[in-house]
KEPADREN-133764 format. One record per residue: residue in three letters; x, y, z of N, C-alpha, C in turn. Coordinates in steps of 0.001 Angstrom, whole numbers, padded with zeros to 6 digits, always signed. Example, Ala and Ser with C-alpha at 12.3 -4.5 7.8 and 13.67 -1.06 7.14 Angstrom:
! KEPADREN-133764
Ala+013190-005690+007800+012300-004500+007800+013200-003300+007800;Ser+012850-002250+007080+013670-001060+007140+012900+000030+007870;
***
This chain:
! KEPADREN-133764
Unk+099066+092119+079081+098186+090957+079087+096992+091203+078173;Unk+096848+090391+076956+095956+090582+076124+094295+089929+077416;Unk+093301+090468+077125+092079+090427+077138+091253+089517+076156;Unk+090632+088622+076695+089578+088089+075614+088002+088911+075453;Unk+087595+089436+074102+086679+089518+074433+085502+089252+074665;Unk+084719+090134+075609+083894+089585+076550+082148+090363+076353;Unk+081578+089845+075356+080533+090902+074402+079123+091117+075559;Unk+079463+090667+076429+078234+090822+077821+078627+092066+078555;Unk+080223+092681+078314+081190+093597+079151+080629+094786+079080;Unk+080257+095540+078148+079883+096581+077740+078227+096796+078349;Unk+077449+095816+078041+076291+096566+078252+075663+096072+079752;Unk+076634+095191+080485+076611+095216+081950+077332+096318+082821;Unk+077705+096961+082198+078425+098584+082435+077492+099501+082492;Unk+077170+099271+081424+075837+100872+081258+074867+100355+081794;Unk+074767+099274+082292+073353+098696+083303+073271+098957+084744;Unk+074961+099122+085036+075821+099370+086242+075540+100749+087211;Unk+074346+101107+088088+073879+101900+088515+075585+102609+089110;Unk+076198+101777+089388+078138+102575+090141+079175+102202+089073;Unk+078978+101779+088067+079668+102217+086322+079558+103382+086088;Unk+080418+104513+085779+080083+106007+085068+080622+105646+083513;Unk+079529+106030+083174+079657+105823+081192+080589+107171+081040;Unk+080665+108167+081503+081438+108601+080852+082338+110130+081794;Unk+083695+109146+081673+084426+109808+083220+084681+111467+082728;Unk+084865+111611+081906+085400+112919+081343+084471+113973+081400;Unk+083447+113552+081276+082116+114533+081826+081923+114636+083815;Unk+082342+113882+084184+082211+113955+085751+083848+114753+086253;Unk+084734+115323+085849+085412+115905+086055+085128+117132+086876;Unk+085787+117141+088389+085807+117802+088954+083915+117636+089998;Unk+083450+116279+089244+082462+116375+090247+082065+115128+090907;Unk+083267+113696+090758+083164+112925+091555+082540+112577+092899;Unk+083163+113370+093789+082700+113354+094865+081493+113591+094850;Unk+080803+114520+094567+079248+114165+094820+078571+113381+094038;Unk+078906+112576+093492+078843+110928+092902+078245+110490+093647;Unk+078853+110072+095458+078832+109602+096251+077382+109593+097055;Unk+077703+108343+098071+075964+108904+098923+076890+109605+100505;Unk+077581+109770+100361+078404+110291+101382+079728+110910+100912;Unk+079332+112209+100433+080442+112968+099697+081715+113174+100197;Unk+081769+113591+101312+082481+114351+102440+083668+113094+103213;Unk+083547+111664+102811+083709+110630+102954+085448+111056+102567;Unk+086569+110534+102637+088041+109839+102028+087876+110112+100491;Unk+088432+110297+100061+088229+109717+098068+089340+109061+097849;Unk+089771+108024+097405+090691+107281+097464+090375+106763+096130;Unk+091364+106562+094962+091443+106399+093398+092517+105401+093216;Unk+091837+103711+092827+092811+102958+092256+092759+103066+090723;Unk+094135+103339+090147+094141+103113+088809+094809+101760+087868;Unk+094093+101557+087581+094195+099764+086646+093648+099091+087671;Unk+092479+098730+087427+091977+098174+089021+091676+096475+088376;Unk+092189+096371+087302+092029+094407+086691+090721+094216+087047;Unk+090537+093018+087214+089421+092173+087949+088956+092595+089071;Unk+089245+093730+089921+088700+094016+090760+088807+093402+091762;Unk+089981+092499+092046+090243+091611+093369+090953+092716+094513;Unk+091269+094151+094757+091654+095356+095211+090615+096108+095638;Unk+090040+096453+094631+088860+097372+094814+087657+097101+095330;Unk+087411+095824+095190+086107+095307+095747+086176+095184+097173;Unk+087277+094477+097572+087802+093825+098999+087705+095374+099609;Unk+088731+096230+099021+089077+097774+099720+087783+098694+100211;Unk+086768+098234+098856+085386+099091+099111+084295+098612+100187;Unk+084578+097479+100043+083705+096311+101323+083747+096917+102792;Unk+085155+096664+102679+086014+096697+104310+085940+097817+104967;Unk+085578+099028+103928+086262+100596+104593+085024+101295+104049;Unk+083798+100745+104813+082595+102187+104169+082642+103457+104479;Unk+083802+103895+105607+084053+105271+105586+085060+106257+104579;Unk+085110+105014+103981+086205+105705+102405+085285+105944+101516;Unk+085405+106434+100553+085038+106172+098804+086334+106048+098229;Unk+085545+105235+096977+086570+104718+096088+086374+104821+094495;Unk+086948+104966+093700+086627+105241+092271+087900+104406+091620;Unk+087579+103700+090781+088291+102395+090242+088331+102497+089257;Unk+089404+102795+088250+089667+103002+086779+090259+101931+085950;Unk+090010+101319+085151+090867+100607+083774+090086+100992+082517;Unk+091520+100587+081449+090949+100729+080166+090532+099882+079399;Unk+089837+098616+080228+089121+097713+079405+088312+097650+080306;Unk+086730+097345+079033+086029+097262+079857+085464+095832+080484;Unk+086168+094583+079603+085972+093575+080203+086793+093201+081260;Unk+087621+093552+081988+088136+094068+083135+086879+094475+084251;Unk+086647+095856+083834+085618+096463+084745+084507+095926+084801;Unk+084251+094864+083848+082897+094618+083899+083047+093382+085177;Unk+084236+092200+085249+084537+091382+086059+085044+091937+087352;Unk+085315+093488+087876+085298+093641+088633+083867+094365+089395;Unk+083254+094930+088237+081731+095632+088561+081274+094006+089717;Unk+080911+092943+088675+080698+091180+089042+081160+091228+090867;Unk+082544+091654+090875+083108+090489+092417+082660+091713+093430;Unk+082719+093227+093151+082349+093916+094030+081006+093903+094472;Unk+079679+093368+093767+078239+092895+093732+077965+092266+094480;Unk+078861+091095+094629+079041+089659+094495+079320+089757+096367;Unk+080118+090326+096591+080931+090318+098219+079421+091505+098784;Unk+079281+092799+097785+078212+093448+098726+077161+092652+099209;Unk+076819+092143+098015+075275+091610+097975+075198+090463+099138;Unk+076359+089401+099199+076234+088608+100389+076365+089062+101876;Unk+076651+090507+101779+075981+090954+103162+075308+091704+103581;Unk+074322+091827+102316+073092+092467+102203+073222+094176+102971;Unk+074245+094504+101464+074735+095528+101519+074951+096552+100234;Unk+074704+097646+099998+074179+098150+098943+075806+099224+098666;Unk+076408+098714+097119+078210+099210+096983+077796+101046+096881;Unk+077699+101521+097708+077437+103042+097635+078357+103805+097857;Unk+079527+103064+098369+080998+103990+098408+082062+103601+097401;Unk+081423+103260+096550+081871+102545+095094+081683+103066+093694;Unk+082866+103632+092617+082133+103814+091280+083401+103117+090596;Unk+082834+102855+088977+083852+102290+088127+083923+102604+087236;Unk+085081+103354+086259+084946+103751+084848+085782+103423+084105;Unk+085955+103846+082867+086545+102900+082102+087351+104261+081537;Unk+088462+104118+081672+089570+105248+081164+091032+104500+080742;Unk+091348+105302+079932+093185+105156+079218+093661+106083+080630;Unk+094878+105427+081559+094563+106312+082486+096000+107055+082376;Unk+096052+107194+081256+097298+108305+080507+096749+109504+080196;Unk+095467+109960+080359+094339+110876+080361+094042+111391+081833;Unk+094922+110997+083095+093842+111144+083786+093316+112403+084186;Unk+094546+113454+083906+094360+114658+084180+093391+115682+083681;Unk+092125+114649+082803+091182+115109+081552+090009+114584+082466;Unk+090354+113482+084027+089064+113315+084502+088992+113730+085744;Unk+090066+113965+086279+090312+114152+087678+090981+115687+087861;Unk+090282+116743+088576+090991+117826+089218+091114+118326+090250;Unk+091218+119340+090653+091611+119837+091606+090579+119969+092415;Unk+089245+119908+091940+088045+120140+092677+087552+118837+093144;Unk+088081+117261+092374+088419+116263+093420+089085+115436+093623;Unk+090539+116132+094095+091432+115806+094773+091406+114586+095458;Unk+091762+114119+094572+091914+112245+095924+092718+112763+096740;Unk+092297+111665+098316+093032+111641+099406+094076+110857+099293;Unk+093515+109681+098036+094773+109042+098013+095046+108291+096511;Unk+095756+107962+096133+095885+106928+094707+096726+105594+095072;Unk+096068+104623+094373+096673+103280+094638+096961+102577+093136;Unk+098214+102376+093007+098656+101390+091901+098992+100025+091992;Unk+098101+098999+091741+098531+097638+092250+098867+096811+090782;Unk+099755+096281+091280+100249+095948+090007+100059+095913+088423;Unk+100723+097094+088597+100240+098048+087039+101211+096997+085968;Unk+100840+096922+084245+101628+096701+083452+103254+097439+083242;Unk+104321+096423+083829+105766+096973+083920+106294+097610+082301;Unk+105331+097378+081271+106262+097716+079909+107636+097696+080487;Unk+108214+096461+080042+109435+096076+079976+110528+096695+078878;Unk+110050+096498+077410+110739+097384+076584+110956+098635+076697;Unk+111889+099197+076513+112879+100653+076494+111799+101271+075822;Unk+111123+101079+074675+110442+102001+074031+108992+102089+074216;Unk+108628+101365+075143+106808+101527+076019+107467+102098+077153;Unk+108401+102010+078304+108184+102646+079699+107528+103902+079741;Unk+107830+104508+078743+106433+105932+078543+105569+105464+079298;Unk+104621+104090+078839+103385+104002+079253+103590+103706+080439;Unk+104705+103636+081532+104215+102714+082579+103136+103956+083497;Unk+102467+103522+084513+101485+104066+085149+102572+104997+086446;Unk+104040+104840+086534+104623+105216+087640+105656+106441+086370;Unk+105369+106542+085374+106373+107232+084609+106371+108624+084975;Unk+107443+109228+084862+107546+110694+085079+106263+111832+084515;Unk+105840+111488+083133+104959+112252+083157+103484+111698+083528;Unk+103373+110890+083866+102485+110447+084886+102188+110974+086346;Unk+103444+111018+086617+103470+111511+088167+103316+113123+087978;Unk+103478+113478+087109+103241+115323+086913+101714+115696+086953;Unk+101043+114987+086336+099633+114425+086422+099125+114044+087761;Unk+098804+113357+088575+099313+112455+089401+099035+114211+091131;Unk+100500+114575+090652+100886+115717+091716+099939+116572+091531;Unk+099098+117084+090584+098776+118259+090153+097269+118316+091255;Unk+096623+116950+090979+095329+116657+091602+095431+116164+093169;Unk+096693+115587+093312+096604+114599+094870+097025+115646+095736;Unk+095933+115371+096884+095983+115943+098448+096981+115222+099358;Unk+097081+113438+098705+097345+113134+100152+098538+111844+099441;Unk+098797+110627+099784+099741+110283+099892+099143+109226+098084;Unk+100371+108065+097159+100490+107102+096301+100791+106057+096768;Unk+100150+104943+097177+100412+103828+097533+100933+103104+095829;Unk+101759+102126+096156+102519+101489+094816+102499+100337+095101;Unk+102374+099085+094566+102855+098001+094839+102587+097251+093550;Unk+104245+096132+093309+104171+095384+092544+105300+093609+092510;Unk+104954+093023+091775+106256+092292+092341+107312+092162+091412;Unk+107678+093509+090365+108489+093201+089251+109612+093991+089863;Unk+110804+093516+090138+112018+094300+090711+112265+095698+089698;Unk+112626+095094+088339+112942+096226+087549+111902+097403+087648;Unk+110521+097416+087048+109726+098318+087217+109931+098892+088649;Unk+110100+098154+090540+110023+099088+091177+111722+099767+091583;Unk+112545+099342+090977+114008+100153+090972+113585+101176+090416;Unk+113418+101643+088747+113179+102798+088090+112218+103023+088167;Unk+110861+103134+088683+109782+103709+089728+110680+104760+090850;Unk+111238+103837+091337+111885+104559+092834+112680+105914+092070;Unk+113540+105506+091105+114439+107027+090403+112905+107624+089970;Unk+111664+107014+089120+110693+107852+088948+110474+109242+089747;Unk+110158+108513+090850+109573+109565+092384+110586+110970+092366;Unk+111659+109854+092942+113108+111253+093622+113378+112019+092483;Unk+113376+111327+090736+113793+112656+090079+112562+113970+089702;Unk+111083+113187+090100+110222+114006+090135+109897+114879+091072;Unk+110785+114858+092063+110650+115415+093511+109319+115062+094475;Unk+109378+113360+094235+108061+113315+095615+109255+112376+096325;Unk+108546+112769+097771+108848+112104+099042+108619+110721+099070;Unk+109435+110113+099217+109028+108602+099470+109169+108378+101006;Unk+107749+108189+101192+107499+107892+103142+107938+106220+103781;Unk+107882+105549+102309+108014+103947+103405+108277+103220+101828;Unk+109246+102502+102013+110002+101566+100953+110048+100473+101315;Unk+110065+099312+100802+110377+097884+101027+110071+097201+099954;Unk+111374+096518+099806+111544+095238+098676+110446+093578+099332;Unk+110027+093713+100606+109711+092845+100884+108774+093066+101812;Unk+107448+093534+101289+106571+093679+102269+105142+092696+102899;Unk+105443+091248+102760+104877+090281+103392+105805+089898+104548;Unk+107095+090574+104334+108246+090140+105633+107768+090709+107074;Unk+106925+091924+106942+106021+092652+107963+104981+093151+107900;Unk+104067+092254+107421+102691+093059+106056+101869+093637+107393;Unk+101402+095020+107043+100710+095424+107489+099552+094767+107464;Unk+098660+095186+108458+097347+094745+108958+096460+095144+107566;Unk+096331+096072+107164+095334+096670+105833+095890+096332+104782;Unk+096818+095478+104743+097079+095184+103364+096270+094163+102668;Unk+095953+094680+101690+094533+093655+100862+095922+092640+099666;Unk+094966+091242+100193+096064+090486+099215+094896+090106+098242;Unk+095331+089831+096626+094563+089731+095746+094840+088772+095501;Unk+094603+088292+093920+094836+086631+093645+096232+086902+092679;Unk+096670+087856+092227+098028+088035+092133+098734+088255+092885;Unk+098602+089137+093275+099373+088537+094789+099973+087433+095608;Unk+098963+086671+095755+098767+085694+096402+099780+084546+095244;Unk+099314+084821+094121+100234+083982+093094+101376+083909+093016;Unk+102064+085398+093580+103000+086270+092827+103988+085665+093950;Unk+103352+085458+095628+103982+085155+096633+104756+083872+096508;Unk+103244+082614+096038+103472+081455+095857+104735+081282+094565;Unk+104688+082433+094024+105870+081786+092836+107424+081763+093470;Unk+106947+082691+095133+108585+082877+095878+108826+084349+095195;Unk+107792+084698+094557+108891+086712+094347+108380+087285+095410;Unk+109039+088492+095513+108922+089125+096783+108088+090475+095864;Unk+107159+091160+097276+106451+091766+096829+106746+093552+097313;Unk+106833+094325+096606+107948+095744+096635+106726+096215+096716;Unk+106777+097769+097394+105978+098515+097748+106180+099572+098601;Unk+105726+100854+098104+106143+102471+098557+104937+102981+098560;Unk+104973+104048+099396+104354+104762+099793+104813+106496+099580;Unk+104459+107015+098933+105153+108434+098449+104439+109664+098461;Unk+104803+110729+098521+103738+111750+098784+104297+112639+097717;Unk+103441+113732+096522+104158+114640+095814+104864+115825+096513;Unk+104876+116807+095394+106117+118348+095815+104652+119270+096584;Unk+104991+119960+097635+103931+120824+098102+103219+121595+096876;Unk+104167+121900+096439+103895+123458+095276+103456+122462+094024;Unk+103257+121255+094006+102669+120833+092492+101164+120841+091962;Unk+100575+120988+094054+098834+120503+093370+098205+121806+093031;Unk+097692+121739+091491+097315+122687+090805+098296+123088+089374;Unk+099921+122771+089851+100383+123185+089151+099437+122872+087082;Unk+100134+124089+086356+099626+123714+085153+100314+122569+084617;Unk+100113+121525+083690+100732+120308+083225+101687+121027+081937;Unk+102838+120247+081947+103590+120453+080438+102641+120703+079058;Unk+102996+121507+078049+102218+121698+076659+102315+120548+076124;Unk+103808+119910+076160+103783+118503+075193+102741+117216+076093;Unk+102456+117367+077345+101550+116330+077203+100718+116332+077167;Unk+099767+117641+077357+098634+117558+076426+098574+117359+074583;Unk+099592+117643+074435+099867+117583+073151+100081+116269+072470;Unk+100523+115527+073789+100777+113927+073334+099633+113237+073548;Unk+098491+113394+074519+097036+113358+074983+096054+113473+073148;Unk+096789+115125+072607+095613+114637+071620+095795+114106+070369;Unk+097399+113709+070126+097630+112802+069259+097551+111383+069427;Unk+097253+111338+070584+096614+109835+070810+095029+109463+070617;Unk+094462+110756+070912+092847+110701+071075+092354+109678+069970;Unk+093086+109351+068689+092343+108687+067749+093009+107850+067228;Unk+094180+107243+068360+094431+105454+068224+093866+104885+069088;Unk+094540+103385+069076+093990+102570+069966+094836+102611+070987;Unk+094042+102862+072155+094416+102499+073495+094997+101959+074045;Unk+096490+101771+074816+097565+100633+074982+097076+100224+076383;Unk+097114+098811+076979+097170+098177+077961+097331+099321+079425;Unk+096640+099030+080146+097260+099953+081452+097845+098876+082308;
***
């Protein structure tokens, strides 16, 4: 989905007391970001408009949350709705940050020293063509990434069948556990399930909405990452950035 741009995006970011200008320098020190360190850490990546993250950060002040995309007029409209819901209940977003990352990097912002409790992918870009699924956000070397840092469980959800079939071979040939599967999870939606405005769209169009829950390999967190993807990390460092 192309982006229009949005020339207010950028410097309502760096105005953004819970915007981090620059994630790659906070590596490994997230958590004390926080005004309550010791709190959940819970990491959505491609967080759009922020119709996920805002609702998620509202509802659950005993979590923290850290919300990634690679645009920043994205983040800047979700910086907006998370404000927007605090502020009307005269409530200050302190279990909240937002940065702006290619999150094909993430293993350059996130380590072992803070370990999310959890990661959430809500409907990430499916790259449909054979020759982008590289990029999808559920791809194998994603999830190598992914395992290396996570403590605790990957929430997934999307409503594109294809992306969550080869997602699902993603997981099992990467060796994570898949704890809870369903092609149709408004058929018994859990109580905490946050519905967004895609969502909500995605329902009204009649698709059904897929969603797993997966945990990595014991022996992965820490593991060292493959040479070629750092290697593919810094031959990218100086193009342009593809869609997350």
């Amino acid at each position: 989905m192309r982006i229009r741009f949005k020339p207010w995006a950028r410097p309502e970011i760096a105005a953004c007391a819970f915007c981090m200008d620059d994630a790659f320098a906070l590596r490994g020190k997230w958590r004390s970001r926080f005004k309550n360190p010791d709190q959940p850490f819970y990491v959505e990546l491609g967080c759009g408009k922020g119709g996920w993250i805002s609702q998620a950060s509202f509802r659950n002040p005993q979590n923290n949350y850290l919300a990634l995309d690679i645009k920043s007029e994205m983040l800047a409209m979700a910086k907006r709705k998370t404000e927007r819901l605090f502020a009307e209940a005269g409530r200050e977003p302190d279990n909240v940050l937002l940065s702006i990352l290619n999150i094909e990097r993430i293993s350059e912002v996130l380590s072992t020293e803070d370990a999310p409790d959890r990661i959430y992918i809500n409907f990430c870009n499916p790259w449909p063509k054979m020759s982008h699924k590289k990029r999808r956000l559920t791809h194998p070397r994603q999830l190598c990434q992914y395992a290396a840092i996570l403590r605790g469980e990957l929430h997934f959800k999307t409503d594109d069948e294809d992306l969550f079939r080869e997602s699902v071979e993603y997981f099992r040939e990467s060796g994570w556990e898949i704890l809870t599967q369903t092609d149709d999870l408004h058929a018994d939606e859990p109580a905490d399930n946050i519905r967004t405005e895609h969502e909500n769209m995605f329902t009204e169009m009649g698709k059904k909405i897929h969603f797993l829950i997966a945990k990595p390999p014991a022996d992965a967190f820490g593991k060292p990452l493959p040479k070629e993807l750092w290697e593919h990390h810094k031959e990218e460092t100086d193009e342009e950035e593809p869609e997350s």
